[in-house]
Each structure stands twice: as C-alpha cells, then as structure tokens.
N, C-alpha and C positions, 0 to 999 in steps of 0.2 A: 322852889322846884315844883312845878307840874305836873303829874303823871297822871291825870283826867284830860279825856278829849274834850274840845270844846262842844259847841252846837253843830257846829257847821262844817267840824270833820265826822260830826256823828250823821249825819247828814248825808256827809259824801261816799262814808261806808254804807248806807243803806243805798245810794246810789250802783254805789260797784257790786254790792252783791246782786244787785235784782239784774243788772244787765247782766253780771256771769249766768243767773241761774237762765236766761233768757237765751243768750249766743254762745255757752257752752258747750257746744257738739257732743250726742247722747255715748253714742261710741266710746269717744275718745274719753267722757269722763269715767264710763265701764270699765276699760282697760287699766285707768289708776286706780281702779276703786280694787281691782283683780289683780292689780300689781303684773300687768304682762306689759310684754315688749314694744317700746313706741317704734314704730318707722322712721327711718328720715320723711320722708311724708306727712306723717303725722305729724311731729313736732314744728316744720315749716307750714304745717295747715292750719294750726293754730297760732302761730308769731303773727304768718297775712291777716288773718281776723281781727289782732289785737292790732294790726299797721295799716290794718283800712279804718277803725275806729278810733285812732290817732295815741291808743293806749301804749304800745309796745317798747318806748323807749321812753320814760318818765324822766330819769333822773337828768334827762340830754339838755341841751339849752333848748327853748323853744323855737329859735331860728334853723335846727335841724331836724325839729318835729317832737321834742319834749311836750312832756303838758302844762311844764309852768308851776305844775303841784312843788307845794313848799316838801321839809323832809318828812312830815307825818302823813299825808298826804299819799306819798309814795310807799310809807314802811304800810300803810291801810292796804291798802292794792296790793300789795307782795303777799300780808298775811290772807287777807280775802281769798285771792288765788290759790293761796296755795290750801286754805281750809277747804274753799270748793272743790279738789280736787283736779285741779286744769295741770294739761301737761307742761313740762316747766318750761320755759325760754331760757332756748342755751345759750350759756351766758359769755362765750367766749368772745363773741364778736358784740354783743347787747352793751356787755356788764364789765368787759374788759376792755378789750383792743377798742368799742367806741370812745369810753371814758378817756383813756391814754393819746388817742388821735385828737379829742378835741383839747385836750389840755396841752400837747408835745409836737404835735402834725403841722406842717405847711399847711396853708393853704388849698393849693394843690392834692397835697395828700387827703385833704377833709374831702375835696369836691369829689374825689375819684375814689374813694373807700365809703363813707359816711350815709350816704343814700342807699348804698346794694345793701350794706350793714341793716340797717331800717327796713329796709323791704324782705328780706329775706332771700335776694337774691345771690350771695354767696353764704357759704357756710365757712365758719370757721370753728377752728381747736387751737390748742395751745401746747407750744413745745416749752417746755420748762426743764421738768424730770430726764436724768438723764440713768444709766448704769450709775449707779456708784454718785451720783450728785441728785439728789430728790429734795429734802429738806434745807439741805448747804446746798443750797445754789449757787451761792459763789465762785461752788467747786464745776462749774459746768464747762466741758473741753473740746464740745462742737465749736471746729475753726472757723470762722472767715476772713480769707488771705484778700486784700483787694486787689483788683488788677485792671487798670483800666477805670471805666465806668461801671465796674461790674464788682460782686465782691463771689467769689468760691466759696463755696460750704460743704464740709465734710463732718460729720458725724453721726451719731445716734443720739434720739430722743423714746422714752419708753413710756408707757402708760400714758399713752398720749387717747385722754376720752373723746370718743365718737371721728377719731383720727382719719377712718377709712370712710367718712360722709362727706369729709375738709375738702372744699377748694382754697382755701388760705390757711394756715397755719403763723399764728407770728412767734418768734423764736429768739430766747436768751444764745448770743455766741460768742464766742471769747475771741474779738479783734486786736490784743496783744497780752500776749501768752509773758512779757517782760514788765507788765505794769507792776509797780512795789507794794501794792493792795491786790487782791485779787478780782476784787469788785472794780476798781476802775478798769482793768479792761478788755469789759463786757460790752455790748452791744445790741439792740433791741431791730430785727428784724422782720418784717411783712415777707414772705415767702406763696407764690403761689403752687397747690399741690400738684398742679400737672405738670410744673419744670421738671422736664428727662435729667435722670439721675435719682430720684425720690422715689423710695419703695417704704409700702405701708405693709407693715405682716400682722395676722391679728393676734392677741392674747386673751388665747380665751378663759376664762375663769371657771370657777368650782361649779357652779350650775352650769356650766355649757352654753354660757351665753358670751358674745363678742361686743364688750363693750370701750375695750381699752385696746391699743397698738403701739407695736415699735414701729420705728419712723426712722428710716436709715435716706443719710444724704453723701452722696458719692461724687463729687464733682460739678456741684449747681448750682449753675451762673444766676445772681439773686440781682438787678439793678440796683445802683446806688441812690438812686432816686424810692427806693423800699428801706432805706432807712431811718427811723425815728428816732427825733430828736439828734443828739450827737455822736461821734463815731466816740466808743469806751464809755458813756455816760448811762448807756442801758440802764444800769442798776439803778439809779434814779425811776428810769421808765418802772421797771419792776417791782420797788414799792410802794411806790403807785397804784397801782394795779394790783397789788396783793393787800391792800389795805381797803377795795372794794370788794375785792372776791370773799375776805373774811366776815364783812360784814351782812351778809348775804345767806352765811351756813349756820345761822341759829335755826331757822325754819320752823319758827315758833306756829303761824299756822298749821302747817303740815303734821306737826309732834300733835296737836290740838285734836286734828281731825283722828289721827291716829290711835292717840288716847281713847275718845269718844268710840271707836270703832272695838276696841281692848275689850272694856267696859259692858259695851254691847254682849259680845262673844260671851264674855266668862259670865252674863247670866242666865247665856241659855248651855252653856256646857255645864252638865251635870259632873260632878264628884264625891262619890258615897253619898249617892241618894239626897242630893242638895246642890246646888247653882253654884258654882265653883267661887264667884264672887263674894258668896259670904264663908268661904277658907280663910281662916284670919290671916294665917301663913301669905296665901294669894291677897290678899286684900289690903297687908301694910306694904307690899312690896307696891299695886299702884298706889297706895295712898303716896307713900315716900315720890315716886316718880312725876306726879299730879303737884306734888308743893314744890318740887324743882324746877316744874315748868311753869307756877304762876311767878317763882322768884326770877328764872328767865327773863320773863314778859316783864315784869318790872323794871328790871336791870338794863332790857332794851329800850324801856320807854325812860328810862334815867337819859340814856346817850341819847334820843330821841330829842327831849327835850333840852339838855346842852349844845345840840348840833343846833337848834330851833333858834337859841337866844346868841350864839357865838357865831351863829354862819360860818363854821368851821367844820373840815371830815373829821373821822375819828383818829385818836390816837393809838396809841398802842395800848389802850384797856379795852378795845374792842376785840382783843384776845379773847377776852373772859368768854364773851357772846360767842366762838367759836368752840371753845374748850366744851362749857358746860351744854351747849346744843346739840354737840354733835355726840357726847353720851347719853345726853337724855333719847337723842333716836336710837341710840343701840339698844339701853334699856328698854324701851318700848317694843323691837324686833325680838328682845329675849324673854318678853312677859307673852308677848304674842306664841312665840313658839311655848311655852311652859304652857300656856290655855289652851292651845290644840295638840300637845303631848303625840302621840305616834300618829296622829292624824295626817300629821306633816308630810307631806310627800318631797324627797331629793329631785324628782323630777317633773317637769310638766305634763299636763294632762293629756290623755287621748285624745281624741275626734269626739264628740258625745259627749264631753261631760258637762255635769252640772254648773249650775256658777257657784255651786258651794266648791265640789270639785277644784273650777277655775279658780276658787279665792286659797284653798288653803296648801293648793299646791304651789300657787305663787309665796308664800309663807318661810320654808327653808332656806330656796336662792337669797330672797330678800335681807332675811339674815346674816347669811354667809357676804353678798353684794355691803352691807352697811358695817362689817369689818371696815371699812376705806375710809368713812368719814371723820375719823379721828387722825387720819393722815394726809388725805388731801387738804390743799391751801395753807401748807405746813404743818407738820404734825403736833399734834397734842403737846405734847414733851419740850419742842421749841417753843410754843405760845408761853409756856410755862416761864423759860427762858426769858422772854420778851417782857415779860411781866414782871418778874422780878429784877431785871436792869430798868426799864423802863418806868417804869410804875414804881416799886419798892427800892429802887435806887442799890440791888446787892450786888 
C-alpha cells in the first residue's frame, strides 16, 4: 500500500493550486470565506470557468470532456478546491445524473443530456426523499402509471436541495406498486421542471434561508423516452449513484481549510486575559478533532490507492468516509461557535457591517445548516448498517 504521492501528482497539485489561486473570482471566494449565500449565478459562474478550462467534469470519460486524470489525480482537484475555498459544483447533474447516463443512458439519451450537463446549461436536483421515505428509499410512493408513450407522475418529493433553481430533476418512482421486493419496482426518472403539474414550495430552515423544497407532482406527462435504463430496475440506477454521492461527503479539504480558520480565531480571542487557544479544555478538543481529520485523510488515501491498483469504485467501506467526515464538519461548526461564544449572531448582518460582522454572523446558521450532513446521502445510522452487513458480515 501506498499512501505518498508520487512526483508527478505532487506536481500536478501545485499545478491546480496556482491556476485556482489565479481564475478564482475574488467575490466569490469572500462569500465562502463569510459563509453567505451563493446565487444561482454564482454557482453557474463558476461550473462555466471550470467547463471553459476543460476542468469541471473530471471523473467523465474524456470523449465527453473529462480530463483523463487517473483517481488521485481527481480526489487532488476536489481537495484543492475545496481547501481554496471555491464554490462547490453542484453535483446533481456533475456527480450524479452524468455519472448514471454514461454508465445506464442510450445513446440518444448521452447526446441530448450530457453536453447542457457540462456546460451548465441546465441545472439539476434530485428527487430521492420523500414524506415518510428519506433513508429507506425503497419505501418511496411517487407513482408512475404508463400510458401510452408517456408515463404519469403523482406525488411528493421533500428536501429536494436547491429544487426551486431545477430545470431537470431526476427521480426514484414506484412503476409497480405489486413487485415481491419493493426495490424491483422502482424506476429511475429524467423529469423536466417546467412540465405543467409540478409545483415547488420552499422549506425554509432555522436561519431563514431557502435552501431545500417540496416538490409536488400532480398529473405529469414525463416521456418514455426519460427513462433510464429499465422500466422497475431504478434501484440498480440508484446505487449507483449513491455510491458516488458518498464518496464525495468526507470533504477533507474543506474540514482542513476550516480547521486552519478555528485555529486562527481562538488565538486572537482572548479568555481570562490569554488566547483562548492555550485553554487546555479548548485546546484537547481541537487537538482530538485535527487527529480525526489526519486519520480521515489516511483512510481516503487507503481507498485512493485500492481504486488506483483494482480499477474498481468503491464498496461499501466507503461508508466510513461519509460517517466520520461528516462529524468531523459538525465538530468543527461547534468548536467554531464555542471560540466565538455570544459573538454569534442568529441572524445576518445589516447593511454596513464589517467582514468581521459578515464572518461571525455567518457562524450560527452554519451550524444549525450542518445538523444535515450526517443525514444526507443516507444517514449516519444506515452507513452504520451497511458496514456491519457489508463489511463485518453481521
């Protein structure tokens, strides 16, 4: 096993950094740096930068506009990105639905999705979550009746992220409600959001910000020619795709950059006339959270270097990387708010304020917003599940 880069990925990360610190747009990387609210604009302003520099879809085959980079290659670029700061690339139509079309799609279906996907010319989200069916997806009870060349869709999907920006949404439906498994028959659906019948309401969360929606379908003629792969074999489509979304939510860059920023903070906040960073109390807690995120980093460059020599995705221990990542960012949200103590502000800033202002009133929401990460892309508690049938064979 290998867990040293070579030369010549050491190479190509100093490559990627200096062009981020170079085509970064100053703005946009302010806004992450203050934790305030991207645009649809923004986030499409930065995909085209990375899809005229030929960066934005790596993992894709290169006959679709990948770059060819092997897996380390690719996990450099994510961490890069995401250390420097840059808004994310949302990954529903990137990271998901392309991955799924080139592996499951027609032809037809590549030439006519594949390109807008790459260019940023559609946006997508993802209907998955329903009432009552989030982590058991199985359990999912939006219909589609076919009739004709067409199929009907009736139901509700909720927490559907960045839902109200979609022009496509693609969607788990249950095409026979009589299958003897409840996974066979499911269905894996392309959906475009201006079909009349589709109403998007928002959900707005504890900061008062609108990031998530229901998504109610009332009678929507979806073409049959929008379905991937096989009519009940969805659930195939679906682990699929939920075995790249997982491996995506360590965000060991970002927890890095974040750390670093912690760190920062608690030695210029004073406590009882001294730097709060030398509080032994304050000071085991990041030490503890700084050796979780180098064992992380480890742990990723383990499957790293497996996926390298087996040419294989990952299995189900790519769980772990989702489990322990997505605590290490809460941890991180709650040592931040413990370092700025009442400073915190419940709400955003006025007109006027400072960028110290703008940072640590971004600081609450942010916390309260990464409650989710231990739930999305299935929750904690099911990885758990996965790992121990999977993995531990219990």
């Amino acid at each position: 096993m290998d867990l040293n880069y070579s030369t010549e990925e050491l190479a190509f990360r100093d490559e990627v950094r200096g062009w981020l610190a170079k085509n970064l747009p100053t703005d946009l990387r302010d806004k992450i740096a203050e934790y305030k609210e991207l645009t649809r604009e923004d986030l499409l302003r930065w995909h085209k930068i990375l899809a005229k520099k030929g960066w934005v879809a790596p993992s894709w085959p290169k006959e679709w506009g990948g770059t060819d980079w092997n897996v380390v290659q690719r996990y450099i670029f994510e961490e890069e990105c995401s250390f420097a700061g840059t808004p994310p690339l949302i990954p529903f139509g990137l990271s998901m639905c392309g991955p799924v079309l080139i592996r499951f799609a027609t032809e037809a279906q590549k030439k006519r999705f594949l390109p807008r996907i790459y260019n940023g010319d559609d946006f997508w989200c993802q209907g998955y979550s329903e009432p009552g069916s989030g982590s058991d997806l199985a359990s999912v009870k939006t219909k589609a009746v076919r009739e004709g060349d067409h199929y009907i869709v009736n139901g509700q999907k909720t927490w559907t992220t960045l839902g109200h920006y979609g022009d496509w949404i693609f969607c788990l439906v249950r095409t026979d409600s009589q299958a003897s498994k409840r996974q066979e028959g499911i269905s894996f659906l392309l959906i475009d959001m201006k079909t009349p019948g589709i109403t998007v309401r928002p959900l707005i969360l504890m900061d008062g910000g609108h990031e998530v929606n229901e998504v109610f379908f009332d009678d929507v003629k979806v073409p049959v020619e929008n379905l991937v792969y096989e009519e009940n074999k969805g659930w195939t489509v679906a682990k699929y795709l939920l075995g790249h979304e997982r491996m995506n939510t360590g965000r060991i860059g970002g927890s890095k950059r974040e750390l670093a920023k912690l760190k920062e903070f608690a030695a210029k906040q004073m406590k009882d006339g001294k730097p709060l960073i030398e509080d032994v109390r304050f000071r085991d807690k990041v030490a503890r959270v700084e050796v979780e995120l180098i064992a992380l980093e480890i742990t990723n460059l383990r499957f790293l270097d497996q996926m390298r020599r087996t040419k294989q995705p990952p299995g189900a221990d790519v769980s772990m990387l989702k489990i322990k990542g997505t605590e290490i960012q809460q941890t991180l949200t709650e040592l931040m708010m413990q370092a700025v103590g009442p400073l915190a502000q419940p709400f955003k800033p006025t007109n006027g304020s400072s960028d110290f202002d703008d940072f640590i009133a971004g600081l609450a929401p942010r916390y309260c917003n990464f409650r989710k990460t231990t739930i999305y892309a299935g929750s904690n508690e099911i990885q758990r599940n996965i790992i121990a049938k999977m993995t531990l064979g219990l």
